[in-house]
N, C-alpha and C positions, 0 to 999 in steps of 0.2 A: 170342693165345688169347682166345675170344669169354666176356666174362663172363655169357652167361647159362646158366641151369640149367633143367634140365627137372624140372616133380613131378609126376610119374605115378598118378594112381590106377585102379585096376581095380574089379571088379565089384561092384557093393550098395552104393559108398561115394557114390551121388550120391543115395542115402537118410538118407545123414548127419543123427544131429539125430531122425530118425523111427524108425528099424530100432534095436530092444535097444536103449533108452538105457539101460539099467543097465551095460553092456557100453562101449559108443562116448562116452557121454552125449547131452546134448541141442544138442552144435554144429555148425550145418550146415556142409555142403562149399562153402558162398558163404563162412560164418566164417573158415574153415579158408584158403580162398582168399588174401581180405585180410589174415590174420596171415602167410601168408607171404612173401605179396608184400611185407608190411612190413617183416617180417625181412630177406629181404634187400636189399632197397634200402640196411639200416644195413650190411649185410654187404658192399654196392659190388657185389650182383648183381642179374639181372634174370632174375624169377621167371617164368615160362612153366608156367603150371597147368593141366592137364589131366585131364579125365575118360572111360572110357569100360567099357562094360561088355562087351567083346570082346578077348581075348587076339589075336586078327591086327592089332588096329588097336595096340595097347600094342606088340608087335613091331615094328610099323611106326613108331610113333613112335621108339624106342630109336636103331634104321636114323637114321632124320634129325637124333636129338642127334649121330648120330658126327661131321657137318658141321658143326654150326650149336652145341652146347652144350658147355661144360665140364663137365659132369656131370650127373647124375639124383640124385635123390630119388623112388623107389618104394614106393607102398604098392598090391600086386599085389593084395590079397584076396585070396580063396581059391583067386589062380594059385597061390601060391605054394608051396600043394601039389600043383599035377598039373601044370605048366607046362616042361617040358626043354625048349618054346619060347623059351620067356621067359629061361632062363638060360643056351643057345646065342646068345640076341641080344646078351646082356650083355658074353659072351666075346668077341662078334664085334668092338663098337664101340670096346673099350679105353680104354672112361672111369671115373673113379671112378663109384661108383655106392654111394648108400647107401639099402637096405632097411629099410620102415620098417612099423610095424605102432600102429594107439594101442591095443590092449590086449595084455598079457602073453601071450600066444599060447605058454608057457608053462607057465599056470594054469589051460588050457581044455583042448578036447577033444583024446585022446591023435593024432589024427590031426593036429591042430594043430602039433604039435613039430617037424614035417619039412620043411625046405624046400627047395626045387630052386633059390631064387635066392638064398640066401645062399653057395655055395661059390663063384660069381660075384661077389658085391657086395664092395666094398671094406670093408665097415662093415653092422650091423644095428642098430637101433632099435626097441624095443619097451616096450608097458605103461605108457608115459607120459603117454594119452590124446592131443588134440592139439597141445598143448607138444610131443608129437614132434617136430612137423614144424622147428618152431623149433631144436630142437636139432641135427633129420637135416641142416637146411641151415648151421648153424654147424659142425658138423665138414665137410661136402661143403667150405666157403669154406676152413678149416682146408687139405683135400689140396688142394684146386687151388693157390693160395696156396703152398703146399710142393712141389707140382710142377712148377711157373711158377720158384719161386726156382731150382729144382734145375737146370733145362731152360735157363736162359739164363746159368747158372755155368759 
């Protein structure tokens, strides 16, 4: 099983750092990058950090983890309300997958509350700012780790 992980991010987040910092705060998606490639290097994985502001090209990524990653870390942006793409791809690959969000997506707009890629994801993350991401790939190491043990028992 290949240790690396895919982190996905969708639309407005290579504004990171600029758009709402009251919201996001002020760390860009470079920051965000290098902490999680840090994180998991101590984690024993290899972080493949991705942006883009097209839900076919995020599709299309998902498609290539199912070869090459043991799992995703996604933060879709605001696919994650109109997207039955995004979480037919999810279904499709059968990797853990954990959705990740840095604000409470909770706390905010009622349209907010719904998402089409959480009954797909193995796991959800949110409200944590970008410490998310930190956390999203220490559970992601967590399932693989437990499905690797499971898989060769």
């Amino acid at each position: 099983m290949p240790n690396t992980v895919f982190v996905l991010n969708g639309p407005n987040l290579n504004l990171l750092g600029l758009r709402e910092p009251a919201v996001y705060g002020s760390t860009t998606l470079a920051d965000v990058e290098r902490q999680a490639k840090a994180a998991g290097s101590r984690l024993g994985l290899e972080v493949d950090f991705r942006q883009t502001n097209h839900e076919g090209v995020l599709v299309d990524w998902i498609h290539e983890a199912r070869e090459t990653a043991a799992g995703i870390v996604i933060n879709p942006g605001a696919y994650t309300h109109t997207s039955i793409a995004l979480h037919d791809a999810i279904k499709a690959v059968a990797l853990p997958v954990i959705e990740l969000h840095i604000s409470n997506v909770f706390a905010r707009e009622s349209f907010r509350h719904h998402s089409y890629v959480s009954p797909a994801a193995s796991g959800v993350m949110c409200g944590f700012g970008t410490y998310g991401y930190t956390l999203a790939l220490e559970a992601l190491a967590n399932i693989v780790a437990t499905r690797n043990a499971t898989s060769s028992s």
